[in-house]
Structures are given as C-alpha cells and as structure tokens.
DSSP file (Angstrom, degrees, kcal/mol; ACC not computed):
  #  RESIDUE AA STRUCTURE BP1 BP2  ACC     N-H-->O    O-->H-N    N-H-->O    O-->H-N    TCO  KAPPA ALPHA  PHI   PSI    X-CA   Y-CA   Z-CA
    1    1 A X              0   0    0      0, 0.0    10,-0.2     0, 0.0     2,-0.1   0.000 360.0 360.0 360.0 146.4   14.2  161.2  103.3
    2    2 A X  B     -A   10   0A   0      8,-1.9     8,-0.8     1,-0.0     2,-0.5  -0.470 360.0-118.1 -76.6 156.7   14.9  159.2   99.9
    3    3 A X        -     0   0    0      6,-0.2     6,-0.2    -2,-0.1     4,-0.2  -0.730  28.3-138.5 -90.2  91.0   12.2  158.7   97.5
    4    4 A X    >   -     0   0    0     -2,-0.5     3,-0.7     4,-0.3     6,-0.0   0.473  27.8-109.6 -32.2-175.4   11.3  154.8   96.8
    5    5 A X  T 3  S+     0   0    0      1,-0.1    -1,-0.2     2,-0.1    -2,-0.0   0.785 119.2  56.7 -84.3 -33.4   10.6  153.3   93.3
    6    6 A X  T 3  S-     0   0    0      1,-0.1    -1,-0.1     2,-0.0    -2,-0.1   0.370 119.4-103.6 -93.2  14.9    6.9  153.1   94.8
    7    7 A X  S <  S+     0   0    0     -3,-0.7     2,-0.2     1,-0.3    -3,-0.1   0.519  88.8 113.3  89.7  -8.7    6.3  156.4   95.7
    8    8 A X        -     0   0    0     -5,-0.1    -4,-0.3     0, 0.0     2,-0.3  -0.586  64.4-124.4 -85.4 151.0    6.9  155.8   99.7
    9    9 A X        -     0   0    0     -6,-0.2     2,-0.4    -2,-0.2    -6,-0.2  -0.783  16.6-134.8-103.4 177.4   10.2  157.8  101.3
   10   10 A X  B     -A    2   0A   0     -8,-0.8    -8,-1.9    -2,-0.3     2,-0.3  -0.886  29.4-177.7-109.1 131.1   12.8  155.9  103.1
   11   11 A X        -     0   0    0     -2,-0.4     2,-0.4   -10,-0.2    -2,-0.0  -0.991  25.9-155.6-146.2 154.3   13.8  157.3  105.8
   12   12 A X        -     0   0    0     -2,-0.3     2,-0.2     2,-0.0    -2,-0.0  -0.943  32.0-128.3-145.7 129.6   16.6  157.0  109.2
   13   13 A X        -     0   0    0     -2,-0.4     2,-0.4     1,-0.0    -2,-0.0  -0.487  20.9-158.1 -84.8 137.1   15.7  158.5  112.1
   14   14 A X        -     0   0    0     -2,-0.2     2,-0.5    43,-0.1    45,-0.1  -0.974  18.9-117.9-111.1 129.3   18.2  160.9  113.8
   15   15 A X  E     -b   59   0B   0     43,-0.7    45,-1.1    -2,-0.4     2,-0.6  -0.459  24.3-167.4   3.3  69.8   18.4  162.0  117.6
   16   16 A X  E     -b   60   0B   0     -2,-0.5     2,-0.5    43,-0.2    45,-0.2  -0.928   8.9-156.5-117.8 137.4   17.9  165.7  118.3
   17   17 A X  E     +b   61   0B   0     43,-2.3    45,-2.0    -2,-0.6     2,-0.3  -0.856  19.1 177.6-102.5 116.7   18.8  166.3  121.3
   18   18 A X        -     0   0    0     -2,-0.5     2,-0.3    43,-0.2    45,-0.1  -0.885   9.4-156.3-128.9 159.0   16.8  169.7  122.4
   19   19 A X        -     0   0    0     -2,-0.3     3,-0.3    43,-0.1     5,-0.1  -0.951  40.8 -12.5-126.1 156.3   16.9  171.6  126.1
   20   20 A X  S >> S-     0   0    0     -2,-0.3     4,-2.0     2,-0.3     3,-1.9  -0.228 121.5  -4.9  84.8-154.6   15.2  173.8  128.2
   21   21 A X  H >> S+     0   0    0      1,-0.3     4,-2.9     2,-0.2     3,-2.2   0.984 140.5  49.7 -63.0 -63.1   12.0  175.9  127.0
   22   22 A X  H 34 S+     0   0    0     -3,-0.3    -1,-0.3     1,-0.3    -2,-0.3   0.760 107.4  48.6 -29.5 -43.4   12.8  174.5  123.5
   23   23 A X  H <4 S+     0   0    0     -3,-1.9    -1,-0.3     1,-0.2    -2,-0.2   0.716 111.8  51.7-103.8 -10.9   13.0  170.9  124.6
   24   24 A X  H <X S+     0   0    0     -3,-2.2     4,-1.5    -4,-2.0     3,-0.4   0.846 113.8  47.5 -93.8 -41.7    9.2  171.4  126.7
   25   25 A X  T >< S+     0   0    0     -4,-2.9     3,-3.3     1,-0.2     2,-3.2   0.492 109.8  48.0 -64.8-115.2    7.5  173.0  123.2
   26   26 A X  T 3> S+     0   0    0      1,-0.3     4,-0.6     2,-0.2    -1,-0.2   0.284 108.5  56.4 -42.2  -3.4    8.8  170.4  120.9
   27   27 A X  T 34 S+     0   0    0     -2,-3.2    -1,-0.3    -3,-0.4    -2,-0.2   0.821 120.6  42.5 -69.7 -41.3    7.3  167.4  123.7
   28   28 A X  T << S+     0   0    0     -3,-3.3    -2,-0.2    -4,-1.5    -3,-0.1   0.882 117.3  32.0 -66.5 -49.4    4.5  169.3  123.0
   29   29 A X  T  4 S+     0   0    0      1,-0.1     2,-0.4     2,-0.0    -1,-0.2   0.374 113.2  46.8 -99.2  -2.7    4.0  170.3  119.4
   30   30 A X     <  +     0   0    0     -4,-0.6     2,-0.4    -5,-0.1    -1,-0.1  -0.984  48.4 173.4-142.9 165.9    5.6  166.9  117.6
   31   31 A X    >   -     0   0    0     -2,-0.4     3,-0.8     1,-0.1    -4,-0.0  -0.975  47.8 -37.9-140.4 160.0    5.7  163.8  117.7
   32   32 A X  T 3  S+     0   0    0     -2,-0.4     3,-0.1     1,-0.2    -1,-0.1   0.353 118.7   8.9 -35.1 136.9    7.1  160.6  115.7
   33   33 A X  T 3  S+     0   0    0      1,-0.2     2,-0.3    -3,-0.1    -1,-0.2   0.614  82.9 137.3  59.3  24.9    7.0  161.0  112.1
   34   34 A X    <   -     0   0    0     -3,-0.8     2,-0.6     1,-0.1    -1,-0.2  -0.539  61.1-116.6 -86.9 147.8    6.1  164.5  111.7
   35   35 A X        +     0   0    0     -2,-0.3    33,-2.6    -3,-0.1    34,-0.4  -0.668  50.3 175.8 -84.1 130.5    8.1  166.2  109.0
   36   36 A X  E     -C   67   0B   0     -2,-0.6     2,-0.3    31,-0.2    31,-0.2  -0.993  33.5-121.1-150.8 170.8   10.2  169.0  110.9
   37   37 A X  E     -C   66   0B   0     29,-2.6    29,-1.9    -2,-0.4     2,-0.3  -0.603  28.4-166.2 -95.0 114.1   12.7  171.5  110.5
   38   38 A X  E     -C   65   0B   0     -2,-0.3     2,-0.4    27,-0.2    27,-0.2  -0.985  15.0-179.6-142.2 142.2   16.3  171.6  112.6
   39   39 A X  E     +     0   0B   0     25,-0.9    24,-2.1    -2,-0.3     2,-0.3  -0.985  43.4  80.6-142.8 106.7   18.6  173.9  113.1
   40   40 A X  E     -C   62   0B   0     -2,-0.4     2,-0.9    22,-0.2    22,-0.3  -0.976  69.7 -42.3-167.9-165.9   21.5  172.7  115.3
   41   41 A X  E     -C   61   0B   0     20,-2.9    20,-0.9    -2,-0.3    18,-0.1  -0.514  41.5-151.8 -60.4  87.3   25.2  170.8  116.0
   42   42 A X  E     +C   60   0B   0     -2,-0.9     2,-0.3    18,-0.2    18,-0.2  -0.390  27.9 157.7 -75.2 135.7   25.6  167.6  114.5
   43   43 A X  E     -C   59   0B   0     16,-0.9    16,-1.8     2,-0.0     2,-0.5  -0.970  34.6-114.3-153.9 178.9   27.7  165.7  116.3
   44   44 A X        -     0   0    0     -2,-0.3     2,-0.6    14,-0.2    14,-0.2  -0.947  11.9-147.3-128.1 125.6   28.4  161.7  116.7
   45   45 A X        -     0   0    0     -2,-0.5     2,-0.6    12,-0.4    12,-0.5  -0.761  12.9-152.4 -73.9  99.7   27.9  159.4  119.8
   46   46 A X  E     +D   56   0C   0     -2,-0.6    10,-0.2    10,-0.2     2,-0.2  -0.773  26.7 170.1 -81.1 117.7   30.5  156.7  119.8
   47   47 A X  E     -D   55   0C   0      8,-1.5     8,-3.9    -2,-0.6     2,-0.4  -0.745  30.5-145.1-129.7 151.1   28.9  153.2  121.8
   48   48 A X  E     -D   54   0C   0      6,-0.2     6,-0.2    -2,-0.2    -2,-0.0  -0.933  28.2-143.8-122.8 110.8   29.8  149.2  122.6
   49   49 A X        -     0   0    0      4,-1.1     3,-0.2    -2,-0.4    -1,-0.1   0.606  28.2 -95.9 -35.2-147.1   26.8  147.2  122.7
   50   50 A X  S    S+     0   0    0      1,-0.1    -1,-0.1     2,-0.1     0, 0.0   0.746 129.1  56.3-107.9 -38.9   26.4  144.5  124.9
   51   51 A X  S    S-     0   0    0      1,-0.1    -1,-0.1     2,-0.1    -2,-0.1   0.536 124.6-102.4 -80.9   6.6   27.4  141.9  122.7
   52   52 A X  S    S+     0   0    0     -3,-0.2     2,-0.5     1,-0.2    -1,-0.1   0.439  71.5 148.6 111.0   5.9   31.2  144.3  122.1
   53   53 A X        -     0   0    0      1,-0.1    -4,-1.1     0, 0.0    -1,-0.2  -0.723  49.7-136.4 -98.8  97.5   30.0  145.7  118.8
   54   54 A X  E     -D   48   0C   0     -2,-0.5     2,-0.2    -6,-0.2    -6,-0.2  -0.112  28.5-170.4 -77.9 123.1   31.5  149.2  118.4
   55   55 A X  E     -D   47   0C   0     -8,-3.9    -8,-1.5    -6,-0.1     2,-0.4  -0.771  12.6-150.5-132.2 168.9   28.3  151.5  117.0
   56   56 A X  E     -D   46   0C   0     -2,-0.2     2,-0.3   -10,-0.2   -10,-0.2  -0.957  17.2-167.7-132.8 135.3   28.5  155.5  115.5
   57   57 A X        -     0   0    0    -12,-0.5   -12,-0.4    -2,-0.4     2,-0.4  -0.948  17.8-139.0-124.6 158.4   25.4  157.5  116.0
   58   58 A X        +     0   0    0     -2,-0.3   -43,-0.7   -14,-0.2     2,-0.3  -0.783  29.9 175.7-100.6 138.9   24.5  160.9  114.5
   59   59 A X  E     -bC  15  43B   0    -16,-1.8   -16,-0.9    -2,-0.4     2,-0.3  -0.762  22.3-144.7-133.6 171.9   22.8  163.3  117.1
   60   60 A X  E     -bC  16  42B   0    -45,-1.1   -43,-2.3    -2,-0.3     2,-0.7  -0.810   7.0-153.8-161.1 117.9   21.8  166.9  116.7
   61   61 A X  E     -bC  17  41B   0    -20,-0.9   -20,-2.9    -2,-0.3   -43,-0.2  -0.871  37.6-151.6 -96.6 102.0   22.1  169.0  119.8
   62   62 A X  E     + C   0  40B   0    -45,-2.0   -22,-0.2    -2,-0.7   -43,-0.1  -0.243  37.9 168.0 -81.7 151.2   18.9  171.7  118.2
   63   63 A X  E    S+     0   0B   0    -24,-2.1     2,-0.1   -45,-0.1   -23,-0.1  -0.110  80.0  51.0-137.6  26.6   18.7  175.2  119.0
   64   64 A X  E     +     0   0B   0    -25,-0.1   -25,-0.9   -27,-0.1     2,-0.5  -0.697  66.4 170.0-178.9  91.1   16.1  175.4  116.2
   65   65 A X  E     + C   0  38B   0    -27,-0.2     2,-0.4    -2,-0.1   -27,-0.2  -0.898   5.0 174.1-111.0 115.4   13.0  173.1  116.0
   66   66 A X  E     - C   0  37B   0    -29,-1.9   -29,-2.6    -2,-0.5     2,-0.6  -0.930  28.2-139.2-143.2 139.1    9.9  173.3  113.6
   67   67 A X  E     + C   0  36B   0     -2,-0.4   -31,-0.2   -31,-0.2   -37,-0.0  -0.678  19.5 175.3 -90.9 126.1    6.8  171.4  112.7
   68   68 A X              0   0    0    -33,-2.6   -32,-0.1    -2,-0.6    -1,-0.1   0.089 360.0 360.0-119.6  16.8    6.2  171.5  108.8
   69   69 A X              0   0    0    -34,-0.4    -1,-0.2     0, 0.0   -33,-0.1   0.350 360.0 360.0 -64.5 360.0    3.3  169.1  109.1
C-alpha cells in the first residue's frame, strides 16, 4: 500500500489464489483487510466483460501465506 497525504494508505487489492491445506488455514486465520505476507507466482488473468471491454488482472497462485496483524 501507498501512503496518502493524510496519513491513510491506498491500497488495490490482489487475488491470491491458495490450495489445499494452505487454502483451508488462510479461510481460517484471515480475512479482508488484514495486512499479510505472500509468497507465490504472480501471474495475469486476461477477461472480456460483458459490455466487450478487454480487462488484465494480477493473481498470485501462494504457496506461502501469513497474517502480520
């Protein structure tokens, strides 16, 4: 996250995409907006919305998740 002029971050939420024993802890131990830790692939999901508008996403396929709340 960036730091605003006002003390607040900015921040843009990415995707990690986690499986398996890994993907059953981290339902468990975070949830939205928690500061955490990732250690994985980055890789980019190419999409057409419905209205034909051609979108890029950043994902992260994790092998490596931690809450640092």
């Amino acid at each position: 996250s960036m730091p605003r002029s006002d003390g607040s971050r900015e921040s843009t939420p990415v995707k990690v995409i986690t499986w398996r024993e890994l993907a059953e802890r981290t339902a468990l131990e975070i949830k939205k907006g928690d500061f955490v830790a990732v250690d994985g692939r980055l890789q980019f999901n190419s999409y057409t919305t419905q209205d034909g508008q051609k979108r890029r996403e950043a994902e992260i396929d994790a092998s490596f998740v931690e809450n640092l709340g």
